[in-house]
Phi, psi and omega in degrees: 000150181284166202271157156282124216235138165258147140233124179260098183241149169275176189247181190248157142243153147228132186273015174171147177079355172327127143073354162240013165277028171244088157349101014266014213281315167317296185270019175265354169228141206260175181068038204228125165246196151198113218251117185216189210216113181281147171234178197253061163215111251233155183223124190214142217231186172179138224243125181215177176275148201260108169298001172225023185083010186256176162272124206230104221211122183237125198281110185320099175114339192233176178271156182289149178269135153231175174225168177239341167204148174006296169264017163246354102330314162311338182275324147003086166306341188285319164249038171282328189253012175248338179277000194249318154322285175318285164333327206275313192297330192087036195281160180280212198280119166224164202217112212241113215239151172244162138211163182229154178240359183267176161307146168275100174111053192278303232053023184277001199075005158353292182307313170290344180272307153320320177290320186308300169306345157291309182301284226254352159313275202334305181314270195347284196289342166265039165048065154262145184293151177284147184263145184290184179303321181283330163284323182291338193282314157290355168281302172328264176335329156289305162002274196305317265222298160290330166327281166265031168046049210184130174286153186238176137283187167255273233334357173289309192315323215295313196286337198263330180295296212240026164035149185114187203238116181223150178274148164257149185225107177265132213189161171312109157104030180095178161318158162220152173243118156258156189231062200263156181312096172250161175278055187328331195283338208260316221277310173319288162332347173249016206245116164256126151226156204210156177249136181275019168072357195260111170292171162218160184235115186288308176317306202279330147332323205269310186334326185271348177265322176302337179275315169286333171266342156304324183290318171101020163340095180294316191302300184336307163325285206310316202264005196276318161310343167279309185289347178269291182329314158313298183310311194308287155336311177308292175303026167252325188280319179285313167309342155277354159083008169302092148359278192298335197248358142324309206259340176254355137289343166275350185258336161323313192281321167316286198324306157310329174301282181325320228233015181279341178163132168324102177125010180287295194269161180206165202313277198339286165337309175295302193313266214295347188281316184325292180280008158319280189311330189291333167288325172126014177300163187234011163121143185211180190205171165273174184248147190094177172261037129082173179122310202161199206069268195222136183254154159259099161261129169245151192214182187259154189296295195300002148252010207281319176285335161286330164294322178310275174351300178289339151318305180309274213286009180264014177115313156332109163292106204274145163267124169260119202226008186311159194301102188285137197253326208265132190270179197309168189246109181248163145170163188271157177220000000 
């Protein structure tokens, strides 16, 4: 029998460049990054031989889906996206149980951090060679990309791989991933994240903005352009360990984000970022592409409990969310 195979990947915040890892929008303004952070709210996924010959997919939270085969699970809301995984791969009949620590509609990456995390449970349990990073991230992605008829990015996939705080360097002939050397436990102390109780569906978000800077929109241009700079600063500020000046390019990158297309922002979002500052916070932003979900605040360590606290009482599901070091965890059981 094949081993009962587990895999554990993290979700993301991103702190500055969202949405320009979505083809081509990164090599239409050149030097365009995107600067994000694996956190320790964790997504887990687990692979066993399906005991009646079905496809079996049991949801954090929901009842199990079945199936008699692969691309008939994918029709499934419940199972689109481990039946679509499955079809690709050619797995036989397995029985596939999920959890999340995230919001459902977070803007944490969830979704992407779980497909990553199926390709490599799935290699595991069928002794298959592991695939590299860069193949899981582009098998995910198209996935995801055929799922919802909708272009996705990577930067969800990257933090759930090799965990730790990294720039995607976007350029002519693909992505690049740096891992530059951060203090995460410092980093951590100044990092709140609270879920604004609003889910949200980040692809048809994203579509309207990446679709207004293809038409060739001049504000869009402008603001796509503000959002590279920014980004840009941003890895130089984390990679320089400035703190303060992290968190006030990131609440910078918001003002430009928010202003990309009707629905980024929202009351819950306006709420909870406001009283971050009114607390002494140095700027946060939503995460994902903004709608509901989940807000990223950096603040001085020495406020960091009155920002939480003001967050708290604006309405915010405070996250125990701190900076994840370890890249994903496949093992057998």
């Amino acid at each position: 029998m094949p081993p009962a195979v587990r895999a554990r990947a993290w979700c993301r915040v991103d702190l500055a460049g969202g949405t320009l890892d979505i083809w081509p929008l990164g090599i239409l303004h050149p030097g365009a990054a995107t600067v994000n952070l694996a956190i320790d709210v964790a997504v887990e996924v687990t692979v066993e031989t399906s005991e009646d010959n079905d496809f079996v997919v049991v949801p954090d939270d929901s009842s199990a889906v079945r199936a008699e085969t692969a691309s008939r699970l994918a029709q499934h809301p419940d199972g689109a996206l481990v039946g679509t995984v499955l079809h690709a791969l050619r797995v036989p009949p397995v029985r596939v149980t999920l959890a999340s620590d995230s919001p459902r509609g977070g803007g944490l990456g969830a979704s992407s951090a779980m497909a990553v995390a199926l390709v490599a449970a799935v290699e595991e349990h069928l002794g298959r060679p592991a695939s590299s990073p860069e193949q899981r991230v582009a098998l995910a992605r198209d996935l995801e990309a055929q799922l919802m008829e909708l272009p996705t990015g990577v930067q969800d996939h990257w933090p759930g791989l090799l965990g730790g705080a990294l720039v995607l360097r976007h350029g002519a002939g693909g992505t690049t991933v740096e891992q530059p050397e951060v203090d995460l436990e410092a980093l951590g102390r100044c990092l709140v994240v609270a879920y604004t109780g609003v889910s949200h569906f980040s692809a048809g978000q994203n579509w309207q903005v990446v679709r207004r800077r293809l038409d060739g929109e001049e504000e869009a241009y402008k603001l796509f352009a503000g959002i590279a700079g920014v980004a840009s600063r941003a890895a130089e500020a984390l990679a320089e360990g400035d703190l303060e000046r992290l968190g006030r390019l990131v609440g910078d990158e918001w003002l430009l984000r928010r202003r990309l297309a009707d629905g980024v922002s929202v009351p819950a979002i306006d709420q909870l970022l406001t009283a971050a500052r009114g607390a002494g916070a140095w700027g946060g932003k939503a995460c994902g592409a903004g709608g509901g979900g989940c807000v990223a605040v950096l603040c001085p360590p020495e406020r960091r409990d009155e920002v939480a606290a003001a967050v708290e009482a604006a309405g915010g599901r405070l996250l125990a969310a701190t900076p994840a070091a370890g890249p994903l965890l496949v093992e057998r059981f």
